[in-house]
N, C-alpha and C positions, 0 to 999 in steps of 0.2 A: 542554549547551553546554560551559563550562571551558576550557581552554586547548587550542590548536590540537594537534595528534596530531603525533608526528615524522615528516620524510619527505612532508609535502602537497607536490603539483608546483607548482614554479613556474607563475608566469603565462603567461610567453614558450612555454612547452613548451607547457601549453593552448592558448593562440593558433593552434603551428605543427600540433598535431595534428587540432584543429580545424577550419581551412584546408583540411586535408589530404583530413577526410572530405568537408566538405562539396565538393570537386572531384570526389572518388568518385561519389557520390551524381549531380550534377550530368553525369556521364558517362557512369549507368548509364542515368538520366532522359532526358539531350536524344533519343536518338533516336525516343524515343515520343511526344518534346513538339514536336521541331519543325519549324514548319512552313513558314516562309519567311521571306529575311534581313529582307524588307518589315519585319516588326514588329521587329528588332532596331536599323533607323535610322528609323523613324517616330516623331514626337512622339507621337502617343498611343495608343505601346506599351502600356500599362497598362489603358485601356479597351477594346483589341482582345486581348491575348490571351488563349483561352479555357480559362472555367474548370475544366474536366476536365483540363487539362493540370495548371495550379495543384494538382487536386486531386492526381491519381495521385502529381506527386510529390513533394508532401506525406506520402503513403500512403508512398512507397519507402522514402523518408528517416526516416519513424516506423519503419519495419519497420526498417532499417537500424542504427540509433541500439539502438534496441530488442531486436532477439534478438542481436547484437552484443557487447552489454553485459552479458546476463543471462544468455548460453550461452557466451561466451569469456572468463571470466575478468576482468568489467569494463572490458574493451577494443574496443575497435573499433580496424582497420585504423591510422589515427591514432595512437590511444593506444600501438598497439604497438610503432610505430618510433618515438615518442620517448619509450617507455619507461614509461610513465605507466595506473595505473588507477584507477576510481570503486570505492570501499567503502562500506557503509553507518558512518555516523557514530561505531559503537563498534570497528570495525575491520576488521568480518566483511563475508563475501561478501552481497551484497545479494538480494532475492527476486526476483522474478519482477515481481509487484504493484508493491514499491517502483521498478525499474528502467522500468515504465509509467507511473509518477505522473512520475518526475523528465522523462522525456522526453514527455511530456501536457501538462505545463506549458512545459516547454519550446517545444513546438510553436505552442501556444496565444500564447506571448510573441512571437514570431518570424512568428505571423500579424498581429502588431497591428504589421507592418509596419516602420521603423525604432525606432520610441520602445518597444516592449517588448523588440525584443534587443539595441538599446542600454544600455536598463536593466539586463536580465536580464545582459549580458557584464558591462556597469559594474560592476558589484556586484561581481565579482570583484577590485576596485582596491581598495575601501577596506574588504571583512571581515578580519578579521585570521586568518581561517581559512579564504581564500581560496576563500568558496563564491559561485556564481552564485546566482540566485534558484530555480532547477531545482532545484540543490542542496539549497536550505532547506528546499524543498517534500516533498522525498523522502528528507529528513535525511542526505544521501549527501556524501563529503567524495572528492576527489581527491589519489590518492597517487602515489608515485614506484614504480614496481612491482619 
């Protein structure tokens, strides 16, 4: 633990590169997910749309997130335009493994619908070493690159 590392990115810079991916991801997915505007104005959007779509892109976005991270340099698309990347908690570049734990949980947070990636983002407001829950999990800290 000890005191925060110099150079962690701000929050705002996380926010906007995160935003950023996840548009990506969301742009590489719809055209394999969708399927009519019917379920984008129907009330019960949620009970009709089907699960293979949820699932694949799911899959993209871990693939994404994932070899991203662990083959660019701790960046993904995001992180690289606002300058920012993931290191493992002593400084160094991160594994392989570690860089699948942090986004496994991540995933995992973010399937339990609002209340785990509200949690999991929350958390970045009141650590003082500015980790998400992802973070802890995979003992990975976010820096300014």
């Amino acid at each position: 633990m000890g005191l925060p590392p110099p150079g962690l990115a701000g929050r705002w810079r996380r926010l906007f590169a995160g935003v950023l991916d996840w548009l990506i991801v969301n742009v590489i997915t719809t055209p394999f997910t969708w399927t009519t505007w019917t379920y984008a104005w129907d009330a019960g959007v949620w009970a009709r749309y089907p699960v293979e779509h949820t699932f694949f892109a799911g899959l993209v976005a871990f693939l994404y997130f994932w070899l991203l991270h662990a083959f660019w340099n701790g960046q993904t698309l995001g992180k690289k335009l606002f300058g920012i990347r993931v290191v493992a908690e002593s400084g160094g570049s991160m594994g392989v493994g570690q860089v699948a734990v942090r986004q496994a949980v991540e995933s995992v947070l973010i399937w339990f619908c609002c209340l785990g990636a509200l949690l999991d983002l929350g958390w970045i407001l009141f650590d003082p070493r500015k980790q998400a829950l992802h973070d802890k999990a995979a003992r990975t800290v976010v820096v300014i690159a």
